[in-house]
C-alpha positions in Angstrom: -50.6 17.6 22.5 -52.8 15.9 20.2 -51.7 13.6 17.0 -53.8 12.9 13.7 -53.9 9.5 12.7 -52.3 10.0 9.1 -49.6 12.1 10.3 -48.4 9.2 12.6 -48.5 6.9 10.0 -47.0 9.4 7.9 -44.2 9.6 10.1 -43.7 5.5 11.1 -43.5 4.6 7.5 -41.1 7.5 6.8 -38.9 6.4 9.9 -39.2 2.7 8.9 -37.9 3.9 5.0 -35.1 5.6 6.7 -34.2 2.8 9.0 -34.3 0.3 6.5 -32.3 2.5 3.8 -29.6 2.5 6.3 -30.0 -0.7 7.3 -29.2 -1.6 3.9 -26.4 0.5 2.9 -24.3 -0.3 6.3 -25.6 -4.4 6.4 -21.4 -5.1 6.2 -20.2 -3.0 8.6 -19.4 -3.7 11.7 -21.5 -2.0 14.2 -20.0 0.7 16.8 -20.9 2.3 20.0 -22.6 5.7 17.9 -24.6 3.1 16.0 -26.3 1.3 19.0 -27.4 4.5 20.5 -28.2 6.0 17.5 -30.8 2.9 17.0 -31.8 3.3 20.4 -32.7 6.9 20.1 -34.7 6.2 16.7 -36.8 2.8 18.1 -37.5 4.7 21.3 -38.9 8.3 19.4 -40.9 5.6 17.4 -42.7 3.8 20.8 -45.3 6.9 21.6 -46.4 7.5 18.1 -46.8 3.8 16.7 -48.5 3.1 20.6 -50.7 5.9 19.9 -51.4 4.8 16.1 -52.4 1.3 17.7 -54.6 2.5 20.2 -56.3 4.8 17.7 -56.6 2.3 14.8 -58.4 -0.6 17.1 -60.0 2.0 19.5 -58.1 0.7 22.8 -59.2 3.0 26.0 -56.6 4.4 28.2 -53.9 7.3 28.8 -50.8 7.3 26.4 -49.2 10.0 28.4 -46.6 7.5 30.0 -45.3 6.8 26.7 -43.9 9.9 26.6 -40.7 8.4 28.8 -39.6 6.5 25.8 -38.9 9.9 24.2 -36.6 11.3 27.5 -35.0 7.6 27.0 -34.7 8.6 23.3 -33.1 12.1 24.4 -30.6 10.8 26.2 -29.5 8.3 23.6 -29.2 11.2 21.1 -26.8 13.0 23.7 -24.5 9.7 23.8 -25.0 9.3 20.2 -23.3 12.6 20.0 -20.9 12.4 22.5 -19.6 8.7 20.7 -19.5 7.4 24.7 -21.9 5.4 27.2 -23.3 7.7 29.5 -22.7 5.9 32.6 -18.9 6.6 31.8 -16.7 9.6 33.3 -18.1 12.9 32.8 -21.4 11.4 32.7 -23.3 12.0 35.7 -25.9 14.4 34.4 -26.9 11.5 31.9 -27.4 8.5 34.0 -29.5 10.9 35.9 -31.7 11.7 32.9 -31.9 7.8 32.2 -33.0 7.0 35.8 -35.3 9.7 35.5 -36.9 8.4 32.3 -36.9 4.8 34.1 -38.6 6.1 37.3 -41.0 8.7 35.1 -41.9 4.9 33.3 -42.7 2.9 35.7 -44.2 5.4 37.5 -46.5 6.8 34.9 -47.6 2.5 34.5 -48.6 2.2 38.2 -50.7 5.2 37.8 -52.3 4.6 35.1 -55.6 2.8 36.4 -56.0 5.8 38.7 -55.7 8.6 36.5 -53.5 10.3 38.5 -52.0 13.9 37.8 -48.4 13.2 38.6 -45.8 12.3 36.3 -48.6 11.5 33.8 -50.2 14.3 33.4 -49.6 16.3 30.0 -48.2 19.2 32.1 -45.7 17.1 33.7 -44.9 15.4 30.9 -43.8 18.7 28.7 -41.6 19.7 31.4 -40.1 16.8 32.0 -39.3 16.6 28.2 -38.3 20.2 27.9 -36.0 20.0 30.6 -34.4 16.4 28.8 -34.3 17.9 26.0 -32.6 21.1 26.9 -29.7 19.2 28.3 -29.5 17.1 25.3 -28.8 20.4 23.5 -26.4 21.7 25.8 -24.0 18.2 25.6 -24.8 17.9 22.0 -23.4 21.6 21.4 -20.5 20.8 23.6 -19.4 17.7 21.8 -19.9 19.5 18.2 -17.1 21.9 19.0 -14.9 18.4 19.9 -15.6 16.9 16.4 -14.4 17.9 13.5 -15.5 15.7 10.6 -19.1 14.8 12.3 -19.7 18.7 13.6 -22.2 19.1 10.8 -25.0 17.0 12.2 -24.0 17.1 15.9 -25.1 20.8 15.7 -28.0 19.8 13.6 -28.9 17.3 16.9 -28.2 20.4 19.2 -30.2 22.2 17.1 -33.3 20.1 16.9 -33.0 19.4 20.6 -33.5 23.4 21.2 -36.5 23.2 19.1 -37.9 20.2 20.8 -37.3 22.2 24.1 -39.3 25.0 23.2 -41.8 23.0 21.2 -42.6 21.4 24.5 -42.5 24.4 26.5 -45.3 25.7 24.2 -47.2 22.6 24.9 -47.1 23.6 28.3 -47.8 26.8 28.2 -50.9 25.8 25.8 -52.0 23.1 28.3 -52.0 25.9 31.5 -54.2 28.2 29.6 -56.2 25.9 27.1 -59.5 26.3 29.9 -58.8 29.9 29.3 -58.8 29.5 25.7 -61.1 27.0 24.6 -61.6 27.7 21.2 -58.0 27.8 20.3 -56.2 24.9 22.9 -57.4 22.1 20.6 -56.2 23.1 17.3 -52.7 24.6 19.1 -52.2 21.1 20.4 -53.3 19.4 17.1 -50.8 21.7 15.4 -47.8 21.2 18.3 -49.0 17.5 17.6 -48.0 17.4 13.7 -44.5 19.5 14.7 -43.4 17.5 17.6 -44.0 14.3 14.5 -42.0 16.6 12.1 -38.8 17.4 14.7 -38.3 13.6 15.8 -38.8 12.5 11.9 -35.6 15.0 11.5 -33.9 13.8 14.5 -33.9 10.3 13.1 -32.6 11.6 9.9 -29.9 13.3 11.4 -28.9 10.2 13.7 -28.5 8.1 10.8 -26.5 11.0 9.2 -24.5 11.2 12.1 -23.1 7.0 12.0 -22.3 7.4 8.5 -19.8 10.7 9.6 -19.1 8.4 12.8 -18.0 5.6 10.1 -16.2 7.6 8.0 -14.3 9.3 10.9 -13.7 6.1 12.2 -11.9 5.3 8.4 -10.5 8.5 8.6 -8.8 7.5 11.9 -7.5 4.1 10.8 -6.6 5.3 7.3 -4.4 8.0 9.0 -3.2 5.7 11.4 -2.0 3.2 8.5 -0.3 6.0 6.3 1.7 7.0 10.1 2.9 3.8 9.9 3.7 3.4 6.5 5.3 6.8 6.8 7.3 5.1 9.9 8.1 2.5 8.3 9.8 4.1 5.4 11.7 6.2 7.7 13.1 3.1 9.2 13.6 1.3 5.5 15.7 4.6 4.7 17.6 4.4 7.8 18.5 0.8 7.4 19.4 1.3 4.0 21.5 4.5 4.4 23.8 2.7 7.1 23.9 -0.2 4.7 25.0 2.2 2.3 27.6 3.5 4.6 28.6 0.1 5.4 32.6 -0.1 5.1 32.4 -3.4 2.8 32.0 -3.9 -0.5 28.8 -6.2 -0.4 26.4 -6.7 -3.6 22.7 -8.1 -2.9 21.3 -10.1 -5.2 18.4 -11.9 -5.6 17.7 -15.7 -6.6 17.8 -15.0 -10.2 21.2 -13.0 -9.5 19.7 -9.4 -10.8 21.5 -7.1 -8.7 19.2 -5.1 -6.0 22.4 -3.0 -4.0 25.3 -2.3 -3.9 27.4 -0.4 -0.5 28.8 2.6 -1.5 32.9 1.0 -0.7 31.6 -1.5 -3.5 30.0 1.7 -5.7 33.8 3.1 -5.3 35.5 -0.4 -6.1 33.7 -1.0 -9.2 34.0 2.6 -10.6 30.2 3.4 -10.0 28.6 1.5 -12.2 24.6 1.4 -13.1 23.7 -2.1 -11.1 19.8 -1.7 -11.6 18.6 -5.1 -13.1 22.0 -5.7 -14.0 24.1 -9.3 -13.4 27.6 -10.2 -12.0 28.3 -10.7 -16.1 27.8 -7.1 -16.9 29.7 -5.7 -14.6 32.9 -8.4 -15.0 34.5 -9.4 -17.8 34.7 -13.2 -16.8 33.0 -15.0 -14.0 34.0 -18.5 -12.5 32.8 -21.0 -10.1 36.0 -21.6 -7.8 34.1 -23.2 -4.8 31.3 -23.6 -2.7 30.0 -20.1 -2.3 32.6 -18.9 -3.6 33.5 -16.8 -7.3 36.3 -15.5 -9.1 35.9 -12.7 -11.3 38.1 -10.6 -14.2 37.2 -6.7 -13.4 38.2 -3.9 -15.9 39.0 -0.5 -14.3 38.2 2.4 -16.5 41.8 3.1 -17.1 41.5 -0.7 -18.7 43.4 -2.3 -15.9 42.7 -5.5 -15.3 41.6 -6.6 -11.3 41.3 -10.2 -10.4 38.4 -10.1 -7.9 36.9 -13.5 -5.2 33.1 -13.2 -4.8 31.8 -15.3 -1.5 28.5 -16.0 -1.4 26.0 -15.9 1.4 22.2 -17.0 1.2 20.0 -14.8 3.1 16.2 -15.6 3.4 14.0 -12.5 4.4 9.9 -13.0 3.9 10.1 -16.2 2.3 12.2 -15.0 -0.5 15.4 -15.8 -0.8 18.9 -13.2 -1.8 22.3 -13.6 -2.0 24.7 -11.4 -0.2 28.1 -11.0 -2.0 31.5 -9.8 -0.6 34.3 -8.3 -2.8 37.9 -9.2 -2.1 40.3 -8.4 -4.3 43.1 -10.9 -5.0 46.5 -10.6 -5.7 47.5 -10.1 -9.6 48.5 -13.8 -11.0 48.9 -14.5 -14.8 47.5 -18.1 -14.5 44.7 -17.2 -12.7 43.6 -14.7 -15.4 44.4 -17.8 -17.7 41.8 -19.6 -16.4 39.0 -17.1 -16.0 39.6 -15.8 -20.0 40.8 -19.0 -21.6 40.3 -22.7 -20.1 36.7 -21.9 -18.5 35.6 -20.9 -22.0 33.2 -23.3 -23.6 33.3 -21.8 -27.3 31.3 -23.2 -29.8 32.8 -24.8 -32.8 32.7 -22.0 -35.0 34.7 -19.7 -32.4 38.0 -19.4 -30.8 39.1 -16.9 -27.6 42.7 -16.5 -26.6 45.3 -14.9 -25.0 48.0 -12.5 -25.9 50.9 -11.1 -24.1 52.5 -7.4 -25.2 54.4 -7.9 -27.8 50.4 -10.0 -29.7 52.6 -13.5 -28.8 50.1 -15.5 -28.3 50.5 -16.7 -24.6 46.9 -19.1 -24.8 44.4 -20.0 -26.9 40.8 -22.2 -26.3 39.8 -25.2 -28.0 38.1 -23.5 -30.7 41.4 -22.0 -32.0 43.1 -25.7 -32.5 40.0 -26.9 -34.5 40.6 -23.7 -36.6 44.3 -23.6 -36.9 45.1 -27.1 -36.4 45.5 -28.5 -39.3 48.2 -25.4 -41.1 49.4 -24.1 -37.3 52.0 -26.6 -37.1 53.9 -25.5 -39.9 54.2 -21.7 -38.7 57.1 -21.2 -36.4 56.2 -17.4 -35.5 54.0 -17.2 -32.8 53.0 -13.7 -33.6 49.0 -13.1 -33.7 49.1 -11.4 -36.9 51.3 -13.7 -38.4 48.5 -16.2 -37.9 46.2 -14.1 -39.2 48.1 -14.1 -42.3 48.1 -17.8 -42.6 44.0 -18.0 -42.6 43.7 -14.3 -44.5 45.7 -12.2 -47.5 44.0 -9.4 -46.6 47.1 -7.6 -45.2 45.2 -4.3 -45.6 42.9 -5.4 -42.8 45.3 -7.0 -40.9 47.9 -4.0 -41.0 44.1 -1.9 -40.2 43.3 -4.0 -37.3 46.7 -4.0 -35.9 47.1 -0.3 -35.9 43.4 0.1 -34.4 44.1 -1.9 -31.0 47.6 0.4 -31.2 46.0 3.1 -30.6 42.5 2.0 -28.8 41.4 -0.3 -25.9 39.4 -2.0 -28.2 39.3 -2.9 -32.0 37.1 -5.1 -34.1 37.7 -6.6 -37.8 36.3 -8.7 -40.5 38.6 -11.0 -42.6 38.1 -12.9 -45.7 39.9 -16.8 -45.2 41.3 -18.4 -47.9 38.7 -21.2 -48.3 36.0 -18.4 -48.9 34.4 -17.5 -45.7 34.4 -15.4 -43.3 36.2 -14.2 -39.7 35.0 -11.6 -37.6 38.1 -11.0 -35.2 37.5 -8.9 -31.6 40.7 -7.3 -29.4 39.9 -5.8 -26.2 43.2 -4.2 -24.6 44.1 -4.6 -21.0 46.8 -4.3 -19.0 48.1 -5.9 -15.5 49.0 -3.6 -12.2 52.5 -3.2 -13.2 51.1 -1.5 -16.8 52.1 -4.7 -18.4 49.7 -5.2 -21.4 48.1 -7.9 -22.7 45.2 -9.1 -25.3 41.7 -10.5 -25.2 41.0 -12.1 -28.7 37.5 -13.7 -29.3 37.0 -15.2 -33.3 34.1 -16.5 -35.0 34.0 -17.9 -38.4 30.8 -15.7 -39.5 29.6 -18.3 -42.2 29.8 -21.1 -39.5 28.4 -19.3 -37.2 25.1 -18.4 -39.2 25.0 -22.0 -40.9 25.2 -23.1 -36.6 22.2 -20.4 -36.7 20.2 -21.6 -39.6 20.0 -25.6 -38.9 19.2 -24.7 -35.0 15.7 -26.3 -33.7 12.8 -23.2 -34.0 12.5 -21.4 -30.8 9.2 -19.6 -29.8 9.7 -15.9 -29.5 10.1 -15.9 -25.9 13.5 -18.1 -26.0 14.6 -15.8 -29.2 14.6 -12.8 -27.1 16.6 -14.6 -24.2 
């Protein structure tokens, strides 16, 4: 087998573009088994030819032949290449006997050199030797195609290429028996096995560097897959967790540190009449909250037949992940009048221009905030009837929309009017209808003088449009 000197340079600058190509486009990733030997396979088909470009550029005597055991080194790296594994692992037997062999065929071939020996460098010996590497470098490359899916495509192609090397360099051995035979033909058969033998190991490097980039995308194929199993586990187990929390028999509320509710049990679903908790506070869902203790609430809870439930919330902090939530227990309490008091009436803080009260069935009024004093203050003590609308009357003359309001929370849970005072402004008046376990009823009333109110509106500081919104 004979080379021409542009064909070898030909093929070590193409080799060195693909190299470096590579090089470049995998310079982050880390490097795995595949890639070592597929770098070991490339710099050792590389050895012969740029030796042989060397010794032909600056005219060096002397027989390259034993430079030919740097490709059966290169074979065997292509068949561990493909098989992902080192070849001195199980299964490979055949393979650390092909890399002994290329060893011994190396050093041997360097000892005979001075003498010119026939042995192991001869050209004869040579071909066989590669043909026979290079045939079992096809056969394990074939097998381990079959064993990969996502890098089958150039593990065949390596199979493949291997065959063709095979019976490239069976030619070559054929030609070099019966080139004395055929003189006028051996050169120029050898010249042109020459340029092929260039053209097959230009494609084998190709196809190695091919086959890391499948090998690195399988590899992120693996761990990718691996990662959505456990994500997928880990849902599973988030469901199941949740589910028996669900099932819990309690009636627990999570909340987090800004008290938005996150869950609810389905005994505290049932309790509070199944109501939508998503982003929702303990103030939606009651109609009066109050501090009682440490850790501890009280709350006013309207069933939807309008009963009212007194309700204690206790508190417990629970930090998960460096956040922090609030797990809160339901127990209802006992119905108790004064109780209820105190959660609708003397924990309101009403503003000077409203008043919230109390009334029992018959609209007596049974309490009333601050805010109704400063209103009614100064005329109250003169009226003897402690009737609701009878007060009404003394701020209003507008009997129609007294006598309207009156017969609207007598026949609704809840009833809303606007009344005209005597000094000229004007009171919006609110009556929510409730009534106690024993279907007693009683009265929510919550007033605001509407001119107050917006004058309290209109002399307030200016407030960006972030704190109008809250």
């Amino acid at each position: 087998m004979s080379f021409d000197n542009a064909s070898v340079l030909f093929f070590l600058l193409a080799s060195a573009a693909l190299l470096a190509m590579d090089l470049l486009r995998h310079r982050k990733r880390q490097a795995g088994l595949n890639d070592y030997f597929a770098g070991l396979a490339a710099l050792a088909a590389l050895l012969h030819p740029l030796a042989w470009w060397i010794a032909d550029t600056l005219a060096l005597p002397g027989d390259l032949t034993p430079f030919f055991a740097f490709d059966l080194i290169a074979a065997c790296a292509i068949a561990a290449a493909a098989a992902n594994q080192a070849p001195f692992g199980k299964r490979w037997g055949p393979f650390a006997a092909l890399a002994t062999l290329a060893a011994s065929a190396l050093a041997i071939g360097t000892q005979l050199l001075p003498m010119h020996g026939t042995g192991v460098t001869a050209p004869l010996m040579a071909s066989v030797l590669l043909c026979t590497v290079f045939i079992g470098c096809a056969t394990e490359c074939s097998r381990h195609a079959r064993l990969n899916q996502l890098a089958q495509r150039p593990v065949w192609t390596l199979a493949l290429l291997s065959g063709a090397a095979a019976v490239l360099q069976l030619l070559v051995a054929l030609v070099s028996i019966t080139s004395q035979a055929t003189e006028g033909y051996g050169p120029q058969l050898l010249s042109a096995t020459g340029i092929a033998w260039l053209l097959i190991k230009l494609m084998l490097v190709s196809t190695l560097l091919k086959l890391s980039s499948a090998r690195r995308a399988e590899l992120s194929d693996r761990l990718s897959r691996q990662l959505v199993a456990k994500a997928n586990a880990s849902t599973n187990d988030l469901l199941v967790v949740t589910q028996a929390f669900y099932q819990l028999p309690g009636n627990v509320l999570v909340t987090d540190d800004d008290g938005r509710i996150l869950f609810a049990t389905a005994q505290a679903r049932r309790l509070l009449a199944y109501p939508e908790t998503k982003d929702c506070v303990l103030e939606d869902l009651f109609l009066a909250v109050q501090p009682s203790g440490h850790q501890l609430v009280r709350a006013l809870f309207e069933k939807p037949d309008h009963q009212a439930e007194l309700m204690q919330i206790r508190m417990t902090r629970v930090e998960c992940s460096d956040q922090g939530y609030h797990l809160l227990q339901l127990e209802t309490l006992p119905f108790n009048y004064e109780m209820l008091r105190g959660l609708l009436v003397d924990s309101r803080n009403d503003a000077p221009h409203e008043a919230t009260g109390l009334l029992d069935h018959h609209f007596a009024i049974a309490a009333m905030a601050d805010g109704w004093f400063r209103l009614l203050d100064p005329i109250d003590r003169y009226a003897a009837s402690g009737v609701f609308w009878d007060k009404l009357r003394i701020l209003s003359s507008g009997d129609s929309e007294i006598a309207h309001l009156e017969n609207s929370i007598a026949s609704a849970s809840a009833a809303q009017g606007w009344l005209r005072i005597r000094n000229g402004g004007g009171l919006s008046v609110s009556l929510r209808k409730l009534q106690t376990p024993d279907y007693k009823l009683f009265y929510r009333v919550h007033m605001t003088l509407v001119d107050d109110a917006l004058q309290a509106n209109a002399n307030a500081p200016c407030t960006d449009s972030g704190e109008t919104k809250r």
